[in-house]
CHARMM-style PDB file with segment names, atoms N, HN, CA, C and O in Angstrom:
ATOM      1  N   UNK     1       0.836  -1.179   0.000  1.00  0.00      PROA
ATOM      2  CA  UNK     1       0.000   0.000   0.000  1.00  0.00      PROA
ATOM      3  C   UNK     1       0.877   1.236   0.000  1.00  0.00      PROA
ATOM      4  O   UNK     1       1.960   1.207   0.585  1.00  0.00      PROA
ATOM      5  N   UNK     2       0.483   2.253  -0.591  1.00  0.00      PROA
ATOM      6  HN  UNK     2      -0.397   2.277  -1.066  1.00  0.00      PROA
ATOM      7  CA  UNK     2       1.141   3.756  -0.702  1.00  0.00      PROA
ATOM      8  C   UNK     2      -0.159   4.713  -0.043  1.00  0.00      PROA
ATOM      9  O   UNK     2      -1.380   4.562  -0.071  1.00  0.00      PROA
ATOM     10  N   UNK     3       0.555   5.550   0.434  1.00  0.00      PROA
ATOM     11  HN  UNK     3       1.548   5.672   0.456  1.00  0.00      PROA
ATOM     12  CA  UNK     3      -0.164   6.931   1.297  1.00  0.00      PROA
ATOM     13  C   UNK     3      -0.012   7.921   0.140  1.00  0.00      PROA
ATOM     14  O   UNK     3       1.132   8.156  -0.248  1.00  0.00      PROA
ATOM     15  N   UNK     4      -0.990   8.491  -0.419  1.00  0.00      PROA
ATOM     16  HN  UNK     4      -1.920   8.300  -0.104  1.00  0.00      PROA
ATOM     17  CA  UNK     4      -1.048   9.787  -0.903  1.00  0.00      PROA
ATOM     18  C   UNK     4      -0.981  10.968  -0.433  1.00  0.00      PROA
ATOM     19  O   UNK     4      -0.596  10.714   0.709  1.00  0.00      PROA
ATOM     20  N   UNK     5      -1.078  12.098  -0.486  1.00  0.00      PROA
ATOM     21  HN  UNK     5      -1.391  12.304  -1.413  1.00  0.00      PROA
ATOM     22  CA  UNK     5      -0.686  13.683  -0.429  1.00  0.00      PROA
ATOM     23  C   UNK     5      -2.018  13.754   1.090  1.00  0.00      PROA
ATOM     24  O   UNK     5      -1.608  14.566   1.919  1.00  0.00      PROA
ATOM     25  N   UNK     6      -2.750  13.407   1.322  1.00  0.00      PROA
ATOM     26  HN  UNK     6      -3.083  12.748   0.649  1.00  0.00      PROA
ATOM     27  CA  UNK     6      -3.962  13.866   1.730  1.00  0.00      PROA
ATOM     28  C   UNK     6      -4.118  12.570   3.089  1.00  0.00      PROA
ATOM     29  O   UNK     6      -4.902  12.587   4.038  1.00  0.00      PROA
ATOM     30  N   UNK     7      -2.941  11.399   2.699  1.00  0.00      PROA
ATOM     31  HN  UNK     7      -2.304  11.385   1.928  1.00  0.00      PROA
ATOM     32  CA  UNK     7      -2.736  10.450   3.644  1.00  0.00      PROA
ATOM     33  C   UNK     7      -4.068   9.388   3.554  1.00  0.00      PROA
ATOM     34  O   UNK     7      -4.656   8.628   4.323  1.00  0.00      PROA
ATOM     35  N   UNK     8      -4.133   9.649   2.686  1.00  0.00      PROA
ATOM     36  HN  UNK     8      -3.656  10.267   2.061  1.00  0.00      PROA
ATOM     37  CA  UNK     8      -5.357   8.120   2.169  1.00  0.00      PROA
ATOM     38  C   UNK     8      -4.523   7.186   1.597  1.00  0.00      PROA
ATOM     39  O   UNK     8      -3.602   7.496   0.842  1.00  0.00      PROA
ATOM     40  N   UNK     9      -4.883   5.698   2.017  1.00  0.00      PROA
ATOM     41  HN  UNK     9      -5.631   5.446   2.631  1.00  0.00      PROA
ATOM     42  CA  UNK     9      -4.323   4.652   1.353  1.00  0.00      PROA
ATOM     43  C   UNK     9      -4.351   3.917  -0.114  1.00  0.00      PROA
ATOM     44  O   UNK     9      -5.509   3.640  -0.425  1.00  0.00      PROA
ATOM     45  N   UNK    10      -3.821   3.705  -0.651  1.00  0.00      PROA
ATOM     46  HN  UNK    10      -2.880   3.930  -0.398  1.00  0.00      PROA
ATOM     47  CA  UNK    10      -4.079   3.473  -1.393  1.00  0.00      PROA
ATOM     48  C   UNK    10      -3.154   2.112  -2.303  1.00  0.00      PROA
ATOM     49  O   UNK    10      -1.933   2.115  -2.462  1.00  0.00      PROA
ATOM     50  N   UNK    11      -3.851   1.321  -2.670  1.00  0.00      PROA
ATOM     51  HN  UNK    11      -4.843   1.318  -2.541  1.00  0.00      PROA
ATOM     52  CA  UNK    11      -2.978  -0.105  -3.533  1.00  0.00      PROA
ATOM     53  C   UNK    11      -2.273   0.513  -4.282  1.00  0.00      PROA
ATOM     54  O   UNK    11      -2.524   1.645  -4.695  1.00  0.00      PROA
ATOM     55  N   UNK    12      -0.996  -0.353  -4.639  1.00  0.00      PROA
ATOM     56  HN  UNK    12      -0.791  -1.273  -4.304  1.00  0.00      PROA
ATOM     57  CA  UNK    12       0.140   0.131  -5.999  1.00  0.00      PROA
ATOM     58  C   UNK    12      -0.547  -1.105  -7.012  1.00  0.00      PROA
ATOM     59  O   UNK    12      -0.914  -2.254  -6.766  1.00  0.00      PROA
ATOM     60  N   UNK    13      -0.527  -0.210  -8.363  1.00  0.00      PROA
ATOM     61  HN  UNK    13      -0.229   0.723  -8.562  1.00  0.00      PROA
ATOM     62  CA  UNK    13      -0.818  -1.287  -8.987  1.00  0.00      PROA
ATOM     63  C   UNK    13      -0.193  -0.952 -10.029  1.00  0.00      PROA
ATOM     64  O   UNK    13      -0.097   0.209 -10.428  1.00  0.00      PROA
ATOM     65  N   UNK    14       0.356  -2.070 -10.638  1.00  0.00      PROA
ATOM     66  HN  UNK    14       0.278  -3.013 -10.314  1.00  0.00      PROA
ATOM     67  CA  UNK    14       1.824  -2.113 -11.652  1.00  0.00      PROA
ATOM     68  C   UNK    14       0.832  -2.357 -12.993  1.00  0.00      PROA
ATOM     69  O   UNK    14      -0.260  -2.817 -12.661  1.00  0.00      PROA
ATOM     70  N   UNK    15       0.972  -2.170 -14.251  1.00  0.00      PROA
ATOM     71  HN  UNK    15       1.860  -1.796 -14.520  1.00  0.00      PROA
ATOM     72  CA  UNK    15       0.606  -2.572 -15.373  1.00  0.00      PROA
ATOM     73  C   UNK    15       1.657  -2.720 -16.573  1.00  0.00      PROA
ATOM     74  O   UNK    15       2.234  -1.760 -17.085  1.00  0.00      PROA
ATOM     75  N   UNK    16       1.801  -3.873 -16.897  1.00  0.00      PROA
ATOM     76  HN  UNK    16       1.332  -4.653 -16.481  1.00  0.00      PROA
ATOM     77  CA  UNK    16       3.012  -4.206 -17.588  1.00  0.00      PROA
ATOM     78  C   UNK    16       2.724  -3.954 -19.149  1.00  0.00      PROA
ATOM     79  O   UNK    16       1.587  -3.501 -19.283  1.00  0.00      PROA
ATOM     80  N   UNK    17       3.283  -4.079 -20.161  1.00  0.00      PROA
ATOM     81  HN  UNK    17       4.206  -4.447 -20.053  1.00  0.00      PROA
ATOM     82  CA  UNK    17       2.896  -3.655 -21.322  1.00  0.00      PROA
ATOM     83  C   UNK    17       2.860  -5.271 -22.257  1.00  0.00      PROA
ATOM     84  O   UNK    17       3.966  -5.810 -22.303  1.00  0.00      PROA
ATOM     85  N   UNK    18       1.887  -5.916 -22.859  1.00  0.00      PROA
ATOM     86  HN  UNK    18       0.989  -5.478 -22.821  1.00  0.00      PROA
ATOM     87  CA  UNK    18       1.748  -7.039 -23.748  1.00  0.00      PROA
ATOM     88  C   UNK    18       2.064  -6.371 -25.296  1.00  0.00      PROA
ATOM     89  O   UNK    18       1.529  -5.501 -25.984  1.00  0.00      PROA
ATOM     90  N   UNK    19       3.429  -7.428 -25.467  1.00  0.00      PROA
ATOM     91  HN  UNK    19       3.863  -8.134 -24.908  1.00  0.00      PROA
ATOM     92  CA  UNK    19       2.939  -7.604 -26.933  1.00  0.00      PROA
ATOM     93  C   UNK    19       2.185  -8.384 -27.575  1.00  0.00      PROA
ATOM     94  O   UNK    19       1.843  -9.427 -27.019  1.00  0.00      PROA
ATOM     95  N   UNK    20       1.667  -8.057 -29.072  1.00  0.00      PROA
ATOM     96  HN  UNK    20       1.944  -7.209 -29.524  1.00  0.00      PROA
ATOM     97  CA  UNK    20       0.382  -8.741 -29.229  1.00  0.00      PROA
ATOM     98  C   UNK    20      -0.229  -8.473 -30.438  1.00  0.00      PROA
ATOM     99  O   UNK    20      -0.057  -7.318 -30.828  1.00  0.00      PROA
ATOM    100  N   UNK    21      -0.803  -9.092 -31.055  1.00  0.00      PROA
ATOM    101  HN  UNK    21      -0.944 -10.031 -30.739  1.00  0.00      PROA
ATOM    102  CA  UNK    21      -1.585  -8.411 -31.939  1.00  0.00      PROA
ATOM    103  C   UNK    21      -2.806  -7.506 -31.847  1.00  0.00      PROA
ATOM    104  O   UNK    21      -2.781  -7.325 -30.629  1.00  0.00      PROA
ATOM    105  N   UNK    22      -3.656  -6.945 -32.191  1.00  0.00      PROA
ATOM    106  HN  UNK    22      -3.677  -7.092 -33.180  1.00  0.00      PROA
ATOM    107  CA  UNK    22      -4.531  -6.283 -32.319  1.00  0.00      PROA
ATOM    108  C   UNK    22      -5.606  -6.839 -33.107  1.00  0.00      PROA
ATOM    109  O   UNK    22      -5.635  -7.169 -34.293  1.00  0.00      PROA
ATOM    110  N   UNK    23      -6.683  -6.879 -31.995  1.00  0.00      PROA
ATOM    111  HN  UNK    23      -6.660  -6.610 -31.032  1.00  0.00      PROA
ATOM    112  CA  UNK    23      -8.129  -6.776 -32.715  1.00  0.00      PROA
ATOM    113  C   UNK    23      -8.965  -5.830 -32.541  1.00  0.00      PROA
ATOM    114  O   UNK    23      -8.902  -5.002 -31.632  1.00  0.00      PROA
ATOM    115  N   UNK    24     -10.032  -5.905 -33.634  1.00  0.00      PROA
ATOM    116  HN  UNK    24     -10.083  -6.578 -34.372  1.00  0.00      PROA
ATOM    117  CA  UNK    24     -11.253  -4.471 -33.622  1.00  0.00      PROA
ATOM    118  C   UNK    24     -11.924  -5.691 -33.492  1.00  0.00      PROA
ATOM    119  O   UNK    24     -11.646  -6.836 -33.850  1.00  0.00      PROA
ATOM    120  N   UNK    25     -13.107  -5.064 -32.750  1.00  0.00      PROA
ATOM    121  HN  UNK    25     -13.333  -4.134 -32.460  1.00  0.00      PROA
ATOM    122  CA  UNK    25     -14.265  -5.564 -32.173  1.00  0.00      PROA
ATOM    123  C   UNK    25     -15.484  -5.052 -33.212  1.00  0.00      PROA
ATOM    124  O   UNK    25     -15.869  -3.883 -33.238  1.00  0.00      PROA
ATOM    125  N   UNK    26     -16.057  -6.172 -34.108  1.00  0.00      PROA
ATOM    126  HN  UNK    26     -15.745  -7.121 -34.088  1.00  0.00      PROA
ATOM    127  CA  UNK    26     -16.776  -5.916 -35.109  1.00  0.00      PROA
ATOM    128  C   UNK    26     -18.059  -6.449 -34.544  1.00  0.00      PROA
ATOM    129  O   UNK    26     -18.124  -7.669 -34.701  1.00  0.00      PROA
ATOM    130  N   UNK    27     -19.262  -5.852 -33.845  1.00  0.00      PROA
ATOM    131  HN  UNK    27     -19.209  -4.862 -33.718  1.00  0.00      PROA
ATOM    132  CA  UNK    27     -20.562  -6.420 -33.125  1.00  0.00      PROA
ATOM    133  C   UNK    27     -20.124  -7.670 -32.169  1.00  0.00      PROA
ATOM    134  O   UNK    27     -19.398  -7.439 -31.201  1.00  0.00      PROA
ATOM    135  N   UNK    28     -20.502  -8.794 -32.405  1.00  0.00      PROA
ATOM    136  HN  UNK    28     -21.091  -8.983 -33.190  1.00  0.00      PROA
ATOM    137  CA  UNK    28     -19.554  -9.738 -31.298  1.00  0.00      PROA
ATOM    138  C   UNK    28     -18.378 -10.515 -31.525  1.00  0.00      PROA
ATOM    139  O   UNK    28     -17.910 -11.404 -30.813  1.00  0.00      PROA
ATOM    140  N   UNK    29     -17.895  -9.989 -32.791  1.00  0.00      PROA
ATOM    141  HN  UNK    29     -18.275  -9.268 -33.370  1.00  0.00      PROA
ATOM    142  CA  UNK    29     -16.741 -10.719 -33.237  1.00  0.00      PROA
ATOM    143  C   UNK    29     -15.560 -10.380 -33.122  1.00  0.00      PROA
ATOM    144  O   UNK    29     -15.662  -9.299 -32.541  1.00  0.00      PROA
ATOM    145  N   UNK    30     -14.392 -10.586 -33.296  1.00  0.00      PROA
ATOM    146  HN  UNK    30     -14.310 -11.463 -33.768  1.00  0.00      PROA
ATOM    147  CA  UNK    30     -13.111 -10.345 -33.165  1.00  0.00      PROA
ATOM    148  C   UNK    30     -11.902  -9.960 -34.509  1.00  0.00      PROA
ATOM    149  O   UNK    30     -11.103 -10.844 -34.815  1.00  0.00      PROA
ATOM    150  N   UNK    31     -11.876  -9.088 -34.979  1.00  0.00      PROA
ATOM    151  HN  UNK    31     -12.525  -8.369 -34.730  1.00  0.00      PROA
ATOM    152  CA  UNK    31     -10.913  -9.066 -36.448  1.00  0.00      PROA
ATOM    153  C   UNK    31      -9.367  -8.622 -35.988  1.00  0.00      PROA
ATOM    154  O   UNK    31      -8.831  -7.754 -35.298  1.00  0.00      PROA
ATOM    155  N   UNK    32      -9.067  -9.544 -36.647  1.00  0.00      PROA
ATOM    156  HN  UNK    32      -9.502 -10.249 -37.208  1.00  0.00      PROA
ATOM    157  CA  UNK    32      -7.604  -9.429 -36.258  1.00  0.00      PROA
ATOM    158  C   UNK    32      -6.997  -8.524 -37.517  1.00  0.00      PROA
ATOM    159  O   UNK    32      -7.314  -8.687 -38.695  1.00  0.00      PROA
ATOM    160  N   UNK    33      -5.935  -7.407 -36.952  1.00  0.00      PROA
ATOM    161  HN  UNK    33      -5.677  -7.274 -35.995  1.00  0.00      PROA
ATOM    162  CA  UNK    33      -5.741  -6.592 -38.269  1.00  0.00      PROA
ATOM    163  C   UNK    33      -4.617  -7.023 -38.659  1.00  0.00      PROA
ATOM    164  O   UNK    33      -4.065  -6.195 -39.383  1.00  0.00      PROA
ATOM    165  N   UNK    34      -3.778  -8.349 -38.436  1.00  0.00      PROA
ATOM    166  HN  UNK    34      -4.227  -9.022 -37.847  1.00  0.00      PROA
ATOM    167  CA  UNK    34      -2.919  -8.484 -39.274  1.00  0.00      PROA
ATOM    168  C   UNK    34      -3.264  -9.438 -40.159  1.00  0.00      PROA
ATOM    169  O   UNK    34      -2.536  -9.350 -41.148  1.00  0.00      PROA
ATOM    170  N   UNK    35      -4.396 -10.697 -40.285  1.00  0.00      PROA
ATOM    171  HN  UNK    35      -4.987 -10.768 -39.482  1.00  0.00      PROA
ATOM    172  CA  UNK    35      -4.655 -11.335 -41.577  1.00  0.00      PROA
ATOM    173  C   UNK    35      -6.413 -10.951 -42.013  1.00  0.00      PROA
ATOM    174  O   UNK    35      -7.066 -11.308 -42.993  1.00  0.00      PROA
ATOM    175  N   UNK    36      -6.697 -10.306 -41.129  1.00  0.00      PROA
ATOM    176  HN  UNK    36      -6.166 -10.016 -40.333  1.00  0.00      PROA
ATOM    177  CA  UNK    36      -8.071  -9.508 -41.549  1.00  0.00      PROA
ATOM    178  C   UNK    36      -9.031 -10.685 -41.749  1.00  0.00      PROA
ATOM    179  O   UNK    36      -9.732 -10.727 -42.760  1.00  0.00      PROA
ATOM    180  N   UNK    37      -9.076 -11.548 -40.907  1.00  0.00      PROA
ATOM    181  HN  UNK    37      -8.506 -11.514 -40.086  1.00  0.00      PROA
ATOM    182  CA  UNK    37      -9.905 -13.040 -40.219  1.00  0.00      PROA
ATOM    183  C   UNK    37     -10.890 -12.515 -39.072  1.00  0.00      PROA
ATOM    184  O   UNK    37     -10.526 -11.695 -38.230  1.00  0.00      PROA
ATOM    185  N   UNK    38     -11.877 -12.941 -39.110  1.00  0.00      PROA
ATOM    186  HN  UNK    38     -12.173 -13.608 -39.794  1.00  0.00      PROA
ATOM    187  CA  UNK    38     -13.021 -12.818 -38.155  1.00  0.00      PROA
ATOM    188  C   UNK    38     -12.980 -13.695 -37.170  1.00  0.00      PROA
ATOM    189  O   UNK    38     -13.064 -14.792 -37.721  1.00  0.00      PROA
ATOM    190  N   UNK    39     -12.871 -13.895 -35.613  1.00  0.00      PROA
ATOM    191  HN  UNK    39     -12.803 -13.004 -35.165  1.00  0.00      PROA
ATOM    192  CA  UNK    39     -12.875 -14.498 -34.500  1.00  0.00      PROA
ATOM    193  C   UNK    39     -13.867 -14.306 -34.071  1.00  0.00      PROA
ATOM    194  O   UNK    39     -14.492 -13.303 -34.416  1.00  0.00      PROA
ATOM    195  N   UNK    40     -14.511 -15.440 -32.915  1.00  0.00      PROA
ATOM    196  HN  UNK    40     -14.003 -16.255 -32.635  1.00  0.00      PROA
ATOM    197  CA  UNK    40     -15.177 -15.189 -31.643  1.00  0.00      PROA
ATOM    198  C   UNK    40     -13.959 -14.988 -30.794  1.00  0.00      PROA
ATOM    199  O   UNK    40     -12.772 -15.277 -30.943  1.00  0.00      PROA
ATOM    200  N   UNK    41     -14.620 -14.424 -29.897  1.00  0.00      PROA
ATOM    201  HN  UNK    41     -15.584 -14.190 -29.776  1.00  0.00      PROA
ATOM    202  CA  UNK    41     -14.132 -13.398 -28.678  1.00  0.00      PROA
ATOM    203  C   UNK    41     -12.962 -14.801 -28.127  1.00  0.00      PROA
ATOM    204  O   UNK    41     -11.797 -14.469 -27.910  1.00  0.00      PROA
ATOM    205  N   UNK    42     -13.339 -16.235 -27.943  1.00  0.00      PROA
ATOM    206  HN  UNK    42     -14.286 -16.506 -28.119  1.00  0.00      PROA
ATOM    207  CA  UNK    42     -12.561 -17.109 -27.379  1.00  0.00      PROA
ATOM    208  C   UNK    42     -11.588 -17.545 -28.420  1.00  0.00      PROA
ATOM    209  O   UNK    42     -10.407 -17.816 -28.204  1.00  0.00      PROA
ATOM    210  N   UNK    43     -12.206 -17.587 -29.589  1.00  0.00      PROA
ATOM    211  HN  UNK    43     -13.165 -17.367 -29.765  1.00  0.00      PROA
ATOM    212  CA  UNK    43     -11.167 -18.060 -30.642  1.00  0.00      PROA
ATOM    213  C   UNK    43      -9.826 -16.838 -30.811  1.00  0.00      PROA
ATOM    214  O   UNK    43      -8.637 -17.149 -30.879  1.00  0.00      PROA
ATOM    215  N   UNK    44     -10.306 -15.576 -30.850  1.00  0.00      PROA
ATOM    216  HN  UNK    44     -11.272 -15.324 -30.794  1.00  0.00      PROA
ATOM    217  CA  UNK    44      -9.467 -14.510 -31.051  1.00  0.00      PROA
ATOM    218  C   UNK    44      -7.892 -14.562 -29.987  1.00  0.00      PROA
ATOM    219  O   UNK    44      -6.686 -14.414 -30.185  1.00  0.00      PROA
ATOM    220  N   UNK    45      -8.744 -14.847 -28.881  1.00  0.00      PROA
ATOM    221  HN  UNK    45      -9.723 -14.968 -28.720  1.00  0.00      PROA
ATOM    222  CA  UNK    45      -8.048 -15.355 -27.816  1.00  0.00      PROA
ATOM    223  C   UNK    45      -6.735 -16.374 -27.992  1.00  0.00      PROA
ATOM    224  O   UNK    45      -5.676 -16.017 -27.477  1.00  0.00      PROA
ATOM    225  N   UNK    46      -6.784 -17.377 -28.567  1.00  0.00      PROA
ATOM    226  HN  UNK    46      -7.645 -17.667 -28.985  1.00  0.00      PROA
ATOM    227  CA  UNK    46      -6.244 -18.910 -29.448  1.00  0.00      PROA
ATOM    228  C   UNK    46      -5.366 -17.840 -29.960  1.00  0.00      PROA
ATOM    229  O   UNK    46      -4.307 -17.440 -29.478  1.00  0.00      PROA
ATOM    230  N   UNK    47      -6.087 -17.382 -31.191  1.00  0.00      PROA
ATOM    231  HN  UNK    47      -6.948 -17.708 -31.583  1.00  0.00      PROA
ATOM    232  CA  UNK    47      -5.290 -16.989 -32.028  1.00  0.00      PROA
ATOM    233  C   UNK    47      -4.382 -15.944 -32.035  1.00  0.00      PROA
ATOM    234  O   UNK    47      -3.654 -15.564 -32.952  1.00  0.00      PROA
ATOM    235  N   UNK    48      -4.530 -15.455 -30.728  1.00  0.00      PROA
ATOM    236  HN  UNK    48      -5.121 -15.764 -29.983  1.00  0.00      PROA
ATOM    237  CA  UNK    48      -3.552 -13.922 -30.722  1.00  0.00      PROA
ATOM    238  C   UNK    48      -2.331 -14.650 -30.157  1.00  0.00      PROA
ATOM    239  O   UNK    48      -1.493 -13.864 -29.717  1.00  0.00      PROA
ATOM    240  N   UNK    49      -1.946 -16.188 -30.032  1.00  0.00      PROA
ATOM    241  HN  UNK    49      -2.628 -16.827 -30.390  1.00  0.00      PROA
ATOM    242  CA  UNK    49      -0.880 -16.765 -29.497  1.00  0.00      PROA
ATOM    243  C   UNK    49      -0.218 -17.385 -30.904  1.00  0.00      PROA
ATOM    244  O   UNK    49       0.646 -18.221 -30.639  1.00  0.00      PROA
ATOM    245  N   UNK    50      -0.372 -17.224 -31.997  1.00  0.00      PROA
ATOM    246  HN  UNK    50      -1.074 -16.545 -32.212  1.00  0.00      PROA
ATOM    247  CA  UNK    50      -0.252 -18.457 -33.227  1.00  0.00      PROA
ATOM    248  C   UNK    50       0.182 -16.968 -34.118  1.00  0.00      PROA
ATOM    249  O   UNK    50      -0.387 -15.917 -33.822  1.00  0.00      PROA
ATOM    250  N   UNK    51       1.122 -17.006 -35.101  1.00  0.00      PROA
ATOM    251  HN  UNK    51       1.583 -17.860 -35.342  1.00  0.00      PROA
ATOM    252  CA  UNK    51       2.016 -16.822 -35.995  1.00  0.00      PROA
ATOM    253  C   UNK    51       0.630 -16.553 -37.139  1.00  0.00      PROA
ATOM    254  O   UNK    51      -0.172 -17.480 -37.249  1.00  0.00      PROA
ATOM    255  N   UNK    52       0.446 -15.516 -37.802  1.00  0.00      PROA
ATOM    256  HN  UNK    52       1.098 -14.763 -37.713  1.00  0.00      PROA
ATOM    257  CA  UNK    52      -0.390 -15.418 -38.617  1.00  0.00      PROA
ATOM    258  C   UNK    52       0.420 -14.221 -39.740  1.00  0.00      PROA
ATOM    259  O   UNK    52       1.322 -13.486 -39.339  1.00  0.00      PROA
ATOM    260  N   UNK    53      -0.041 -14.210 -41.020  1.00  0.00      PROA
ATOM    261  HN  UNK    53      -0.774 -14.807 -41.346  1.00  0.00      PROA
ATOM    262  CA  UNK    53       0.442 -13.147 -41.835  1.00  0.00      PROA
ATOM    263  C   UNK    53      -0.539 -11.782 -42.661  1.00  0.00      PROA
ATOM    264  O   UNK    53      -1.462 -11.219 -42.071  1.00  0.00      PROA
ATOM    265  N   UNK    54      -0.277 -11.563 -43.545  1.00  0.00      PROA
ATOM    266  HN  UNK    54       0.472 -12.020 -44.024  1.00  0.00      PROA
ATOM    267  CA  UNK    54      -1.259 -10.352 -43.517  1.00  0.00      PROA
ATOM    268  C   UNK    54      -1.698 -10.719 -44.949  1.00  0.00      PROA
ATOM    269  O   UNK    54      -0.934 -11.038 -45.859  1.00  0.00      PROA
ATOM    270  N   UNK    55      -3.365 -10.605 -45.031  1.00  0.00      PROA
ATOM    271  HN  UNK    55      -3.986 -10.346 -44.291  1.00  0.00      PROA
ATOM    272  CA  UNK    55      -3.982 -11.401 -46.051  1.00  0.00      PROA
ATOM    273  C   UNK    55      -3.550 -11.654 -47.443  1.00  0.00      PROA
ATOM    274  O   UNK    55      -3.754 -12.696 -48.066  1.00  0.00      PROA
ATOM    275  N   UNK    56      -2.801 -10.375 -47.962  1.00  0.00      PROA
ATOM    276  HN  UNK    56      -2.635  -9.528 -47.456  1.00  0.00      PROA
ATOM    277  CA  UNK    56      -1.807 -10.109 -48.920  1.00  0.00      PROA
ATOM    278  C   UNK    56      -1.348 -11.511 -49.131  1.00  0.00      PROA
ATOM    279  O   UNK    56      -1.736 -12.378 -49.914  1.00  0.00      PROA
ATOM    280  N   UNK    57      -0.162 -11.498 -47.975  1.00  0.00      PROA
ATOM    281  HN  UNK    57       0.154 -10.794 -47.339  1.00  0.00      PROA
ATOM    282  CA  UNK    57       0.581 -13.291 -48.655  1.00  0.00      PROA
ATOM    283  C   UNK    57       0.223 -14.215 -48.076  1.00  0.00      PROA
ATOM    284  O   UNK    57       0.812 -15.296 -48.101  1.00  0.00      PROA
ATOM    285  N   UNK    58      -1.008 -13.935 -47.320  1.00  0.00      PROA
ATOM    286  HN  UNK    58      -1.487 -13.057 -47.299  1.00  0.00      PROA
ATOM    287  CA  UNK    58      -1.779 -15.579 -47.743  1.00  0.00      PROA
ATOM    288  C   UNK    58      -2.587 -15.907 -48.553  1.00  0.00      PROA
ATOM    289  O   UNK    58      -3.006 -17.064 -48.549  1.00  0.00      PROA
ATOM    290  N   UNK    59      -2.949 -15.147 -49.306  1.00  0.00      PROA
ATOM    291  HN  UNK    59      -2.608 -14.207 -49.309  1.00  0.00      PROA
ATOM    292  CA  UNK    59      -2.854 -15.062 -50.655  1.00  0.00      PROA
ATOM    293  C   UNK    59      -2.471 -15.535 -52.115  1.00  0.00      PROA
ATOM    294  O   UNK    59      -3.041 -15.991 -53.106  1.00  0.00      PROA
ATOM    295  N   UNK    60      -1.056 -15.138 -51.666  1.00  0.00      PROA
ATOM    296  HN  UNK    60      -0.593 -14.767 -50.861  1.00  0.00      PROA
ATOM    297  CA  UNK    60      -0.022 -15.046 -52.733  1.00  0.00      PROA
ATOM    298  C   UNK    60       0.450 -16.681 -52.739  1.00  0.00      PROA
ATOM    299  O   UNK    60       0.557 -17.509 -53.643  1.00  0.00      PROA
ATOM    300  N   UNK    61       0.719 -16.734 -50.983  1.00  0.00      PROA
ATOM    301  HN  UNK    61       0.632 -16.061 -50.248  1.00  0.00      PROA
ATOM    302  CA  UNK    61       0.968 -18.156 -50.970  1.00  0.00      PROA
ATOM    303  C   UNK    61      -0.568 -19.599 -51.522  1.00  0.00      PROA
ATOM    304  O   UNK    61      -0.418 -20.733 -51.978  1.00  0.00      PROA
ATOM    305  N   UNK    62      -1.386 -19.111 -51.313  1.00  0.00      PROA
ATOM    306  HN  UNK    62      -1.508 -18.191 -50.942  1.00  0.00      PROA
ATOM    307  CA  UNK    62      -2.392 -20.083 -51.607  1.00  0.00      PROA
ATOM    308  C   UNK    62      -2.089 -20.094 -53.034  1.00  0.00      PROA
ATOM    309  O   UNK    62      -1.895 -21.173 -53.594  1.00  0.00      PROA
ATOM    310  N   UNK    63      -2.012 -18.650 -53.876  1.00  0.00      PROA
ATOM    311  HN  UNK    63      -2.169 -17.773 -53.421  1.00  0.00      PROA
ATOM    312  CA  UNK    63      -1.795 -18.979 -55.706  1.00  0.00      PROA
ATOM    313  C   UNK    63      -0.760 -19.904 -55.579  1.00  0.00      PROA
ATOM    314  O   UNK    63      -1.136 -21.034 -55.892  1.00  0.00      PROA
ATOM    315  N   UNK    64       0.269 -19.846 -55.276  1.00  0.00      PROA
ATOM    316  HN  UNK    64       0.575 -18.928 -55.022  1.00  0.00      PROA
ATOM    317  CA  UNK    64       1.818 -20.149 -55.300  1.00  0.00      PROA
ATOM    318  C   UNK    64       1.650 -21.684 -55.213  1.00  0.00      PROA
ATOM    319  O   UNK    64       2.133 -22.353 -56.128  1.00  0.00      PROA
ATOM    320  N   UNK    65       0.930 -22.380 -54.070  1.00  0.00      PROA
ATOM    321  HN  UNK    65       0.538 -21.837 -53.327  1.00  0.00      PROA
ATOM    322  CA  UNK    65       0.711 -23.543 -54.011  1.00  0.00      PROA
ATOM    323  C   UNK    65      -0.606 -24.531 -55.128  1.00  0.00      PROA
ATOM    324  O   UNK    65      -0.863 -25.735 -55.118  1.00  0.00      PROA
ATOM    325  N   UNK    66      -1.094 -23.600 -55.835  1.00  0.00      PROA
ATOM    326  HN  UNK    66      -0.885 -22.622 -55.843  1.00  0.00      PROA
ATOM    327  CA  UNK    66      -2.015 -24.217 -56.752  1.00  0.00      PROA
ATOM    328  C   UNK    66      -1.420 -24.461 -58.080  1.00  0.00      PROA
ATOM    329  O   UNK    66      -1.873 -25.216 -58.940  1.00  0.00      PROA
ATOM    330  N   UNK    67      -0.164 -23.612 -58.164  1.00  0.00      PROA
ATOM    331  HN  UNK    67       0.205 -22.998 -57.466  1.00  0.00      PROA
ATOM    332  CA  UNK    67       0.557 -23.974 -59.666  1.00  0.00      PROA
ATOM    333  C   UNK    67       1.218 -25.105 -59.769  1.00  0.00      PROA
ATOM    334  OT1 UNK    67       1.756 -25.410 -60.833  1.00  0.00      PROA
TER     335      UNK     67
END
């Protein structure tokens, strides 16, 4: 606990910084802005731990593998 100016108590509370990807919250879904894929809120979850690319070359790679 820490004492403030006025001598009220008060908790320390630390907030660390995550790296991570980023999602927008599209009504109840989850879009991830680096392969621009739609999640539920639990799946988004999964997936913000897993290696993903940006829709561009998955893409490029899906042509690449059909030739």
């Amino acid at each position: 606990m820490i004492t403030d100016d006025q001598g009220n108590n008060q908790l320390a509370v630390a907030h660390d910084d995550h790296v991570g990807k980023v999602f927008v919250a599209i009504g109840r879904m989850r879009m991830c802005l680096v392969c621009e894929q739609l999640f539920t809120r639990r799946a988004a979850s999964g997936h913000a731990k897993l290696a993903c690319w940006d829709s561009a070359r998955c893409e490029s790679e899906k042509r690449g593998k059909q030739r």
